[in-house]
Backbone bond lengths (Angstrom), bond angles and torsions (degrees), N, CA, C in turn:
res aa  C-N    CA-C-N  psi(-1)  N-CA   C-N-CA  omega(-1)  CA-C   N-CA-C  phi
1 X - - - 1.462 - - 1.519 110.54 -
2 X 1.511 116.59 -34.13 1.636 111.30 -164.58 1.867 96.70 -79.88
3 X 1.669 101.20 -30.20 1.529 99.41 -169.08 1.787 104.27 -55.64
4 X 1.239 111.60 -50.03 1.724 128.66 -172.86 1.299 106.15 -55.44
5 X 1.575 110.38 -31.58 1.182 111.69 177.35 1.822 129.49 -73.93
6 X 1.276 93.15 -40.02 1.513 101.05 176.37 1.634 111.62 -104.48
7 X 1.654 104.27 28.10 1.685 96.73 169.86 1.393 95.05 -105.70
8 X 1.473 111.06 -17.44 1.828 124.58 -177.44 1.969 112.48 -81.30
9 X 1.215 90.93 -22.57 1.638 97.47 171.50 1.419 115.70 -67.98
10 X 2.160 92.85 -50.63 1.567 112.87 177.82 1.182 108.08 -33.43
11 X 1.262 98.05 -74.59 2.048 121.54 -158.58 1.975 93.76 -47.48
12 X 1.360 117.55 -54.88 1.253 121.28 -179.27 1.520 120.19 -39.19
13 X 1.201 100.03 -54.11 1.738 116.15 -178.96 1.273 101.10 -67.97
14 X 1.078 145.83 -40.10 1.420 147.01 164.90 1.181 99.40 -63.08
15 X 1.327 167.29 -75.85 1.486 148.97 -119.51 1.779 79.82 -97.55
16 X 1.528 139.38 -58.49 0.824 142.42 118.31 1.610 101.62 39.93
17 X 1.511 112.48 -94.78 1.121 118.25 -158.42 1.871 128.65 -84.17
18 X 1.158 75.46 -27.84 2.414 105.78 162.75 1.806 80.25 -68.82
19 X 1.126 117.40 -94.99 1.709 107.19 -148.34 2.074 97.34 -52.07
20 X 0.989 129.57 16.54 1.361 108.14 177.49 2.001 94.52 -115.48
21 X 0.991 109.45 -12.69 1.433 129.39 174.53 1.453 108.78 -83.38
22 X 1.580 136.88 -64.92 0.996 125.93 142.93 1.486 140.66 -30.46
23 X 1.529 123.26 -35.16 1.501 116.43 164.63 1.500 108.29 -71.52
24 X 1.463 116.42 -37.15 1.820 113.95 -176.98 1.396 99.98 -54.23
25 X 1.597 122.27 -53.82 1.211 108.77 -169.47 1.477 135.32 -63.09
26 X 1.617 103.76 -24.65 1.279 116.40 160.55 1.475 127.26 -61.85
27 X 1.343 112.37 -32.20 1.151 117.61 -149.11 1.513 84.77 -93.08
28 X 1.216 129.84 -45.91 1.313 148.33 175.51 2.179 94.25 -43.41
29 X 1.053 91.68 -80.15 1.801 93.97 -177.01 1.455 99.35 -35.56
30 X 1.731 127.28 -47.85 1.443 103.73 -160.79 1.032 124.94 -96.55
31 X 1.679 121.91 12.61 1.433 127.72 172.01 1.492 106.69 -65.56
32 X 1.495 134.52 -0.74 1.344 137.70 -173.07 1.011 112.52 -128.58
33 X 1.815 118.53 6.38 1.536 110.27 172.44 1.438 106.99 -60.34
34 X 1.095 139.16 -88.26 1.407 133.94 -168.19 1.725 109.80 -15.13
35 X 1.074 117.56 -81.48 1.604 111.71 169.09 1.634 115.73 -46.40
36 X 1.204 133.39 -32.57 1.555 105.98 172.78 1.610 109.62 -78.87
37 X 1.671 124.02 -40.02 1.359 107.81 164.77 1.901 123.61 -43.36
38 X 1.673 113.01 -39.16 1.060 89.36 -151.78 1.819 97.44 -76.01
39 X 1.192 114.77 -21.67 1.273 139.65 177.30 1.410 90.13 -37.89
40 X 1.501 111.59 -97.48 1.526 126.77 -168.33 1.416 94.75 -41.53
41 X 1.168 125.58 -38.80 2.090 98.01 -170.94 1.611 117.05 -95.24
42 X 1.582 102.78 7.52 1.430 112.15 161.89 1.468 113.39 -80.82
43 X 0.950 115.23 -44.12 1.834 135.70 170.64 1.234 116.34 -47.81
44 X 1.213 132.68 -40.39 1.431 146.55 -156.27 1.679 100.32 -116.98
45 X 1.618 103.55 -37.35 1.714 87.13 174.32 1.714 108.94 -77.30
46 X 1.477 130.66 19.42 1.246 126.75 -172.60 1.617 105.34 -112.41
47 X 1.742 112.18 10.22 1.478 103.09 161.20 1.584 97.15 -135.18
48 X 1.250 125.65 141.78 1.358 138.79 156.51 1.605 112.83 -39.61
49 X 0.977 128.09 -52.05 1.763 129.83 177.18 1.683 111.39 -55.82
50 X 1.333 106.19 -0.76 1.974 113.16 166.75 0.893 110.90 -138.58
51 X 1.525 115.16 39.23 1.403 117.36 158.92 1.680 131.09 -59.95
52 X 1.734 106.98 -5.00 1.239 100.57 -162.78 1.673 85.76 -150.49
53 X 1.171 101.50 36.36 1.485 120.36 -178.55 1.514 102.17 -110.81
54 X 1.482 124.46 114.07 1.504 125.74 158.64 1.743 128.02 -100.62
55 X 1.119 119.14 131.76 1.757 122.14 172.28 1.404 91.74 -93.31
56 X 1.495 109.92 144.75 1.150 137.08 112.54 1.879 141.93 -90.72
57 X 1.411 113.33 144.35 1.644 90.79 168.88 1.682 111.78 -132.79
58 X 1.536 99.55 143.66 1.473 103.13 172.99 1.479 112.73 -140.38
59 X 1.199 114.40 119.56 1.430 113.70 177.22 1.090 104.33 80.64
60 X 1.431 132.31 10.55 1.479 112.00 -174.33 1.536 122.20 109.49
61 X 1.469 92.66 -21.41 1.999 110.23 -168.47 1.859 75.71 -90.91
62 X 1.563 102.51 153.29 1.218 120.09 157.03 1.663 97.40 -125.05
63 X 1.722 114.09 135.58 1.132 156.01 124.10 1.321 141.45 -31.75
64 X 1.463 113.52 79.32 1.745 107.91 -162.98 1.860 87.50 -101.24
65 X 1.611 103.49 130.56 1.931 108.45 159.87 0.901 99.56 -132.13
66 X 1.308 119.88 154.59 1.515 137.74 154.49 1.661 103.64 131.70
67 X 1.495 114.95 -147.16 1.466 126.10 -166.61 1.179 133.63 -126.96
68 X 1.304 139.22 133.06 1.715 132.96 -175.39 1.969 86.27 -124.26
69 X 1.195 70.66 172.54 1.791 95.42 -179.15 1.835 117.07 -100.98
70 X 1.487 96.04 -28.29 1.543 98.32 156.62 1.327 106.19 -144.47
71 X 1.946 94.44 176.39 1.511 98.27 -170.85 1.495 118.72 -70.90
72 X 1.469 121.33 -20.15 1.032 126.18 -158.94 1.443 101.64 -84.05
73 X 1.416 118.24 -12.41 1.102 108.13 170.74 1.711 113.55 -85.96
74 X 1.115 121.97 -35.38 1.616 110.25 -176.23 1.514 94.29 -60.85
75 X 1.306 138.01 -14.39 1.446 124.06 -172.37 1.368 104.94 -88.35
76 X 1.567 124.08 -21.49 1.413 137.42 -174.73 2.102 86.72 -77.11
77 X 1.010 109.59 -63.43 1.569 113.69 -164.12 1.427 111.40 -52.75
78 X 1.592 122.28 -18.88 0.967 103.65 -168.61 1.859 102.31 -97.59
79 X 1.163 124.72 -1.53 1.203 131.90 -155.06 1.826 81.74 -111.82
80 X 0.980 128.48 -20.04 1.599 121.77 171.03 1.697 104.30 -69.00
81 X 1.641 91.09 -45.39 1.911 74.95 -164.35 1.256 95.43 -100.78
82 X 1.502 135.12 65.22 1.400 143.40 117.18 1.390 111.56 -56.65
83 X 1.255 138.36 79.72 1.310 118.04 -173.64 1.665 114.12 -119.52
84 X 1.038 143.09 169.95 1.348 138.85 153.51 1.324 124.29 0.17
85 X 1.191 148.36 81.51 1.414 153.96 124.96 1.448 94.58 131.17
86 X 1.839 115.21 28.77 1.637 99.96 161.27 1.502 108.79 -90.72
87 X 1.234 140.08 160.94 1.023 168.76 18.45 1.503 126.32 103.31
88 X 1.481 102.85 -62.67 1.279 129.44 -168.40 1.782 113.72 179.45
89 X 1.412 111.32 175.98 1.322 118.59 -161.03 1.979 105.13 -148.95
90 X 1.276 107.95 110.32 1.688 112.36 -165.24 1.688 77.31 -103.11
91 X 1.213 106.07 116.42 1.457 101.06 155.70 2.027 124.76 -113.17
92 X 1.341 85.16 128.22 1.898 73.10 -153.62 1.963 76.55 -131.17
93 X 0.766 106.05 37.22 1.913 116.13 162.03 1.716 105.84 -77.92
94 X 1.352 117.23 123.15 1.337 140.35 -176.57 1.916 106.62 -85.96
95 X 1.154 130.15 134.17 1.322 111.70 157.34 1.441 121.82 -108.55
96 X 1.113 101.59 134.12 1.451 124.19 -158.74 1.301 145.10 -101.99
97 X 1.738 94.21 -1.98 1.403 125.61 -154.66 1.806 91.88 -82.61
98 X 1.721 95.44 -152.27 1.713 90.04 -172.82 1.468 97.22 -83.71
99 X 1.649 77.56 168.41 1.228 106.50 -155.55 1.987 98.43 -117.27
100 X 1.791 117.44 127.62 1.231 89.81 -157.16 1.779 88.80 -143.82
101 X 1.408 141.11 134.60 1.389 142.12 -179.92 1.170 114.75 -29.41
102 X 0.896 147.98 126.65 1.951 152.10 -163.73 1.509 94.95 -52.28
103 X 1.109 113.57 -58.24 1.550 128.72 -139.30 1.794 95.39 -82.84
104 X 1.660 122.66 -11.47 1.309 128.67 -163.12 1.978 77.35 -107.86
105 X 0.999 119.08 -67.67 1.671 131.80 168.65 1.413 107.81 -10.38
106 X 1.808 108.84 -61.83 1.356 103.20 -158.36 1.669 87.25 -91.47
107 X 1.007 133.91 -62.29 1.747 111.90 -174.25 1.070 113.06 -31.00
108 X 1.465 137.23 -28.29 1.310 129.26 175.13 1.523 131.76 -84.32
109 X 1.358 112.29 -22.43 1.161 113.87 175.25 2.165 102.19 -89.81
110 X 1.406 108.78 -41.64 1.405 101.54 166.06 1.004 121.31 -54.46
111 X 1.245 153.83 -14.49 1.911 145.62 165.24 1.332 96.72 -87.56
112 X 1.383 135.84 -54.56 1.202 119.61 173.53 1.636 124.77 -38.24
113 X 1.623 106.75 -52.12 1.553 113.47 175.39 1.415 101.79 -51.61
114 X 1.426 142.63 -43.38 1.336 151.37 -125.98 1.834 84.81 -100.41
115 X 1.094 120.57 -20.55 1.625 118.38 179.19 1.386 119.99 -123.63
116 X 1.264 117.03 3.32 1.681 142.10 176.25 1.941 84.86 -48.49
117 X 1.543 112.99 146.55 1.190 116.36 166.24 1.818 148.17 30.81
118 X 1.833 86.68 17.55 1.617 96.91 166.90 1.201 120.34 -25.85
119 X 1.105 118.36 143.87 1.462 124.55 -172.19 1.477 134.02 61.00
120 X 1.269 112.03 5.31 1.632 132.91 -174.67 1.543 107.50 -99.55
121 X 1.601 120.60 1.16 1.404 118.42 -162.77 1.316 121.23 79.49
122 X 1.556 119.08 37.67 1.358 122.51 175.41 1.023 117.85 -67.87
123 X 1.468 122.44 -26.19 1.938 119.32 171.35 1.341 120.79 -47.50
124 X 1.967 104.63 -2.90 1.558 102.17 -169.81 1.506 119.85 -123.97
125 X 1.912 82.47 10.71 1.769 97.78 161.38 1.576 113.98 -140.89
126 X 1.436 115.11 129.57 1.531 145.49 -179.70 1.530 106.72 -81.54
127 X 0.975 128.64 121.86 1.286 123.42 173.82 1.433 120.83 -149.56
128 X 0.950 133.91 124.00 1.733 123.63 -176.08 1.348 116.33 -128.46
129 X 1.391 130.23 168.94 1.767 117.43 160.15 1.407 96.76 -129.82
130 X 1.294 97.03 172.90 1.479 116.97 168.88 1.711 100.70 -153.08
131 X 1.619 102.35 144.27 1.029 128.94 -166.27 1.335 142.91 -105.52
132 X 1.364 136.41 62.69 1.547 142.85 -159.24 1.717 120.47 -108.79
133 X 1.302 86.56 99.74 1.916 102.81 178.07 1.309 103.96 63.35
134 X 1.489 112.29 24.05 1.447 109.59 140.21 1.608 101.10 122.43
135 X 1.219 115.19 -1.98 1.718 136.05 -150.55 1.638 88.29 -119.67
136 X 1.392 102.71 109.89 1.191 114.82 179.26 1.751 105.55 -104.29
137 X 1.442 107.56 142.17 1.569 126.13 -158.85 1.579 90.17 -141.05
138 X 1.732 103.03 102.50 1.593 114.73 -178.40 1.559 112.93 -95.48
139 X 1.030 148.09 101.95 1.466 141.99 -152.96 2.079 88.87 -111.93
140 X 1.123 94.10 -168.13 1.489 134.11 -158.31 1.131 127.93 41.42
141 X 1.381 124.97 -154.73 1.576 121.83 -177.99 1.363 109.06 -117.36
142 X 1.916 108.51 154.31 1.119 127.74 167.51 1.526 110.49 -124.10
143 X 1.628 105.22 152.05 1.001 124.83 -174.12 1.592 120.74 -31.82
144 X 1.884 108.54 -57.98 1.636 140.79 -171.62 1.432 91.85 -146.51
145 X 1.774 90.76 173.33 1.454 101.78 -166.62 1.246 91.57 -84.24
146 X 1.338 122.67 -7.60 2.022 106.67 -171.73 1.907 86.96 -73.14
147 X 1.155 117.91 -54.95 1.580 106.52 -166.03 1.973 115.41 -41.11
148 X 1.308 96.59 -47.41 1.216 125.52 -161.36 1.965 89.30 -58.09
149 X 1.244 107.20 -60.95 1.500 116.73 -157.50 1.375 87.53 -69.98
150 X 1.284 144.52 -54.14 1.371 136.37 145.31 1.134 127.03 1.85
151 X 1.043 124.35 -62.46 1.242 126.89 173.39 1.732 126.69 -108.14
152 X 1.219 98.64 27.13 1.729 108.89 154.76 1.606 109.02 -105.51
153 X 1.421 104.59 -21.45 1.481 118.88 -154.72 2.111 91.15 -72.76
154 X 1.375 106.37 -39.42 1.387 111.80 167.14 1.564 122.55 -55.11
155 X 1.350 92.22 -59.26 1.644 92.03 177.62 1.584 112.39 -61.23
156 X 1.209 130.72 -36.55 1.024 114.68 -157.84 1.760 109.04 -81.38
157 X 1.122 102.02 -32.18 1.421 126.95 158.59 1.531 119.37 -44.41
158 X 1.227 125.02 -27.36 1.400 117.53 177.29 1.217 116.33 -94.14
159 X 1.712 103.93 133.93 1.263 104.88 166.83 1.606 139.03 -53.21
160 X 0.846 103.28 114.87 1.952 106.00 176.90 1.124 99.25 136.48
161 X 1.281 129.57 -3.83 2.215 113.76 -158.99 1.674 78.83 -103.26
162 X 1.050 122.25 163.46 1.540 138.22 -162.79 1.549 94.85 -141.94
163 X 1.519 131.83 -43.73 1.179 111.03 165.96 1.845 98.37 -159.64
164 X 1.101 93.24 163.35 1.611 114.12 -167.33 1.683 108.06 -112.06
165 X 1.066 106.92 125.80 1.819 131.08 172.18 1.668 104.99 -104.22
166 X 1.244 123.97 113.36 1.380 135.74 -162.09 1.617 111.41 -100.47
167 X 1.671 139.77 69.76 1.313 138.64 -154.02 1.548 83.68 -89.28
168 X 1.157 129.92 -24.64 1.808 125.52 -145.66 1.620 97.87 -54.96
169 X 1.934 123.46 126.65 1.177 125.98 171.60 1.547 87.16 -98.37
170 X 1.723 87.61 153.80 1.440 108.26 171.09 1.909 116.42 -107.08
171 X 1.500 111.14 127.93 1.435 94.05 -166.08 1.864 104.46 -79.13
172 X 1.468 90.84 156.87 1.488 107.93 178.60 1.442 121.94 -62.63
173 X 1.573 103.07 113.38 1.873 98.53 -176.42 1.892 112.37 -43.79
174 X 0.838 94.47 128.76 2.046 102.55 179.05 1.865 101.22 -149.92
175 X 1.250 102.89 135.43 1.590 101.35 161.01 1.218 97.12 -103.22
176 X 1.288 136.02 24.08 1.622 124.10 155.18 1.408 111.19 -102.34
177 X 1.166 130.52 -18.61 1.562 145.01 170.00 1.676 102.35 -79.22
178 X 0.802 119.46 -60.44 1.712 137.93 168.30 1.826 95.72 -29.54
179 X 1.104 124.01 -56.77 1.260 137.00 -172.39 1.245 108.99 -84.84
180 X 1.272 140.24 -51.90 1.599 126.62 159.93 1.479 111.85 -56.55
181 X 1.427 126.57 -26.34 1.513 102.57 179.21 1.870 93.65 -72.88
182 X 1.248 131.83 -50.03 1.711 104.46 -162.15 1.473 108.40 -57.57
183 X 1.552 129.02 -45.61 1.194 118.91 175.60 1.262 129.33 -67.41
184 X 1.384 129.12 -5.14 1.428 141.22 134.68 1.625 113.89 -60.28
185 X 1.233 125.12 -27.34 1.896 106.37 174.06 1.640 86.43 -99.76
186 X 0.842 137.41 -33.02 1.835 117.43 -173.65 1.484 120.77 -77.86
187 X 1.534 121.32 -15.04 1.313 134.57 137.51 1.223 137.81 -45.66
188 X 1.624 116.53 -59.39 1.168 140.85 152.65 1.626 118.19 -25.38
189 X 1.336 100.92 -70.63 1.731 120.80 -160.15 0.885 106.06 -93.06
190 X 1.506 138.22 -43.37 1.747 144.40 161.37 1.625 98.54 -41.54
191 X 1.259 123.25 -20.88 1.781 105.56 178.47 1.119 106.65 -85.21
192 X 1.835 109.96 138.39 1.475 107.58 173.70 1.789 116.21 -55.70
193 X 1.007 130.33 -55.12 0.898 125.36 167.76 1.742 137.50 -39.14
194 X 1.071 116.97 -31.92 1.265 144.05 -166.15 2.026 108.77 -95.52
195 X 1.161 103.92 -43.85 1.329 135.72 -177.24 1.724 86.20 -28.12
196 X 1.698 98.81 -77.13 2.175 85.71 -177.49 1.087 134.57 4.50
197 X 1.250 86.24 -54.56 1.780 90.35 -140.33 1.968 99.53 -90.87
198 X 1.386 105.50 10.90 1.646 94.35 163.50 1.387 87.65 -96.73
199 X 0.878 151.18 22.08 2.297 144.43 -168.52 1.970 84.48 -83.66
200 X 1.093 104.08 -38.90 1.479 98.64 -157.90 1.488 105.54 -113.19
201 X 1.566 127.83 107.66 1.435 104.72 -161.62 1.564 111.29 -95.38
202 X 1.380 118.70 17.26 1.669 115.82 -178.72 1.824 81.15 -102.94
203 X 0.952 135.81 10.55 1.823 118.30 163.92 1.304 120.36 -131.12
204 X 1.651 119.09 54.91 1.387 93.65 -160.35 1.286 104.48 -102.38
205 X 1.589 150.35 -170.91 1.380 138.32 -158.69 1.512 90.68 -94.84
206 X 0.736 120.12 100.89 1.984 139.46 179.76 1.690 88.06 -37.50
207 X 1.262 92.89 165.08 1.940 109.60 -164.20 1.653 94.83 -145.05
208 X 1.449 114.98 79.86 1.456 95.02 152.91 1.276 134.01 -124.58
209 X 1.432 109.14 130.45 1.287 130.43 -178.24 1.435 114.60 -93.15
210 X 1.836 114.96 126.82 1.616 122.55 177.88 1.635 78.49 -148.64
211 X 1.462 105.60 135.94 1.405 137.82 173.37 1.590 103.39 13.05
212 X 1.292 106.96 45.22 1.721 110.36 141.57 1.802 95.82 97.61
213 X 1.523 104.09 5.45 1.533 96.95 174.29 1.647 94.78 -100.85
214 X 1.476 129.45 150.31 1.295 130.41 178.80 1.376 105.34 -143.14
215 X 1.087 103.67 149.01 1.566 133.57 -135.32 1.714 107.80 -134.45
216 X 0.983 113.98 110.09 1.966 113.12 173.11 1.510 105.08 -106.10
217 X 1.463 113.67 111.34 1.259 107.61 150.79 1.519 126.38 -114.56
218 X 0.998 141.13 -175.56 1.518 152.95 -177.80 1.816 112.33 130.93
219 X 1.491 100.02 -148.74 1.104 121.76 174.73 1.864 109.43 -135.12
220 X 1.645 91.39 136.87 1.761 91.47 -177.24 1.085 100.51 -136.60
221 X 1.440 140.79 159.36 1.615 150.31 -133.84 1.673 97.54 -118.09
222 X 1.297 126.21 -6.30 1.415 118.17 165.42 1.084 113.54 -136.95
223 X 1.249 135.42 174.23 1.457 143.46 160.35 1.647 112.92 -69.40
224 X 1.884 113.44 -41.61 1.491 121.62 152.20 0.939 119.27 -21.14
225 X 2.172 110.28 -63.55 1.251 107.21 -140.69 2.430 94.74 -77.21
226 X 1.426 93.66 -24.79 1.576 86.92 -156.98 1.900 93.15 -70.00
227 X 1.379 139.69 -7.45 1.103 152.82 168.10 1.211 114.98 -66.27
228 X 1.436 123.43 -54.53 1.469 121.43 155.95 1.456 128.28 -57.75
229 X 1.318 104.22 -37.98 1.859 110.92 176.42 1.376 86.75 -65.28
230 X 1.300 145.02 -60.22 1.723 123.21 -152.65 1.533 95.64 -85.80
231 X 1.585 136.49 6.85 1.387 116.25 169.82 1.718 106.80 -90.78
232 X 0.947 135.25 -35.27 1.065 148.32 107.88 1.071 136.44 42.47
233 X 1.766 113.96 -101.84 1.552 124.68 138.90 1.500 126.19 -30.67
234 X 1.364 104.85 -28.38 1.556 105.60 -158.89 1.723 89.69 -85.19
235 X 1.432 125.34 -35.29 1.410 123.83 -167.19 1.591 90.05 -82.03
236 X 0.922 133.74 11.00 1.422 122.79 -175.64 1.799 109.91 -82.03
237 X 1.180 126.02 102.13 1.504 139.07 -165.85 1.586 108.86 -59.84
238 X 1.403 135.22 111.71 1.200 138.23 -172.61 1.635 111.91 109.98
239 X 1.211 117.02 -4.51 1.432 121.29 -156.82 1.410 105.52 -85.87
240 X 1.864 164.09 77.35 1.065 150.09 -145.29 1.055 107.78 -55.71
241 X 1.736 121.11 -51.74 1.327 123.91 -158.51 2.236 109.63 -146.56
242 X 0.722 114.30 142.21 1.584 105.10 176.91 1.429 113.15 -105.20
243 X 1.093 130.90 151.89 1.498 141.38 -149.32 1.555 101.97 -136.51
244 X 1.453 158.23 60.72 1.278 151.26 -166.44 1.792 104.32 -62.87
245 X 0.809 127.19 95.04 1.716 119.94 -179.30 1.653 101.04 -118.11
246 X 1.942 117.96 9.73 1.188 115.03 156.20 1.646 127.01 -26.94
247 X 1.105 128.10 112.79 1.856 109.37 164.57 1.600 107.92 -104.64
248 X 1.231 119.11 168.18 1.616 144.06 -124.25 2.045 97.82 -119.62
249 X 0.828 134.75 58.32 1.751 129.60 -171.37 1.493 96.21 -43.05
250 X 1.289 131.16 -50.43 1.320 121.52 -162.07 2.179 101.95 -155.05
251 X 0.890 84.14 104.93 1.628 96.00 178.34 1.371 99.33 -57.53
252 X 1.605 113.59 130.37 1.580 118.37 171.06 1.742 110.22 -95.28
């Protein structure tokens, strides 16, 4: 009975001693609210795009309200009022800018993606969005995170998206993957048939490579041509497995 008794005191003095640790720490964070608010709303009044952007601070948390015109800016605002001895960052900034039909939204940000980083090896990143009440959701994979950040850096950037859902995988550094993607584009493009589709370099049949499985996506002008691209891939030496996710613009 005395043991039960003083393991129940224990446990007490401990919960006890966490919540008396938890108020210090609070109390500790909010002796500097006033200086991190005035901080953060000195910061933010030094760009025009938070003009209608307010901080608060409590405990240490900073408080973003009000409005930007794009998303990329509430993501810019909240990285301003990181400032000196906050804590944390509540971002509750609305975007407010225009406002534009999903389906007009996402055709626009998809051709843009479709020309993101010409000449950087874009055949070896797939990327698409889709668009619901304004909340854009970017899926597939890129090569590195520079491609990848590349192409959020667009979406987030366009006017009308209100908030961004980030699916984009990044493929796994390999110099054995590295090596099936060139013999996957010199396969590809060395076919007479196939050859086209480097003419235009914002469409070329995307190349993705993750641990030796490879993957074709885009769009190709026959049902032929996406038959030859996966005969193709398949002769491609190092390749484990081939993935055809070609689609068809106009069936011959």
């Amino acid at each position: 009975m005395k043991q039960l008794v003083r393991k129940v005191m224990g446990s007490m003095a401990a919960v006890m001693l966490l919540g008396s640790l938890v108020m210090a720490q609070a109390a500790g964070a909010g002796r500097y609210d006033t200086q991190i608010q005035q901080q953060a709303a000195h910061k933010l009044a030094d760009k025009k795009q938070f003009r209608n952007v307010q901080a608060t601070a409590e405990d240490g948390i900073v408080t973003l309200r009000g409005t930007v015109d794009v998303y990329q800016d509430k993501l810019d605002a909240a990285k301003k009022a990181k400032v000196e001895h906050a804590t944390g960052v509540r971002n509750l900034i609305e975007v407010a800018g225009a406002k534009l039909p999903d389906a007009q939204l996402q055709s626009k940000l998809n051709e843009k993606l479709f020309y993101d980083r010409i000449g950087y090896e874009n055949a070896f990143d797939y990327v698409t969005v889709s668009v619901n009440n304004g909340v854009a959701t970017v899926s597939g994979e890129a090569l590195n995170d520079v491609a990848r950040d590349s192409a959020l850096s667009i979406v987030q950037r366009m006017a009308g998206v209100k908030d961004v859902v980030n699916n984009v995988a990044v493929s796994p550094v390999s110099m054995m993957d590295d090596s099936v993607r060139l013999r996957a584009v010199s396969a590809l493009y060395n076919d007479p048939i196939l050859g086209k589709y480097a003419t235009d370099p914002a469409l070329p049949i995307r190349i993705i490579v993750n641990r030796g499985v490879l993957s074709l996506y885009g769009t190709v002008q026959s049902t032929m041509d996406k038959q030859v691209a996966g005969m193709r891939a398949n002769e491609v030496f190092g390749a484990f497995r081939v993935e055809n996710h070609l689609t068809v613009s106009k069936a011959t």
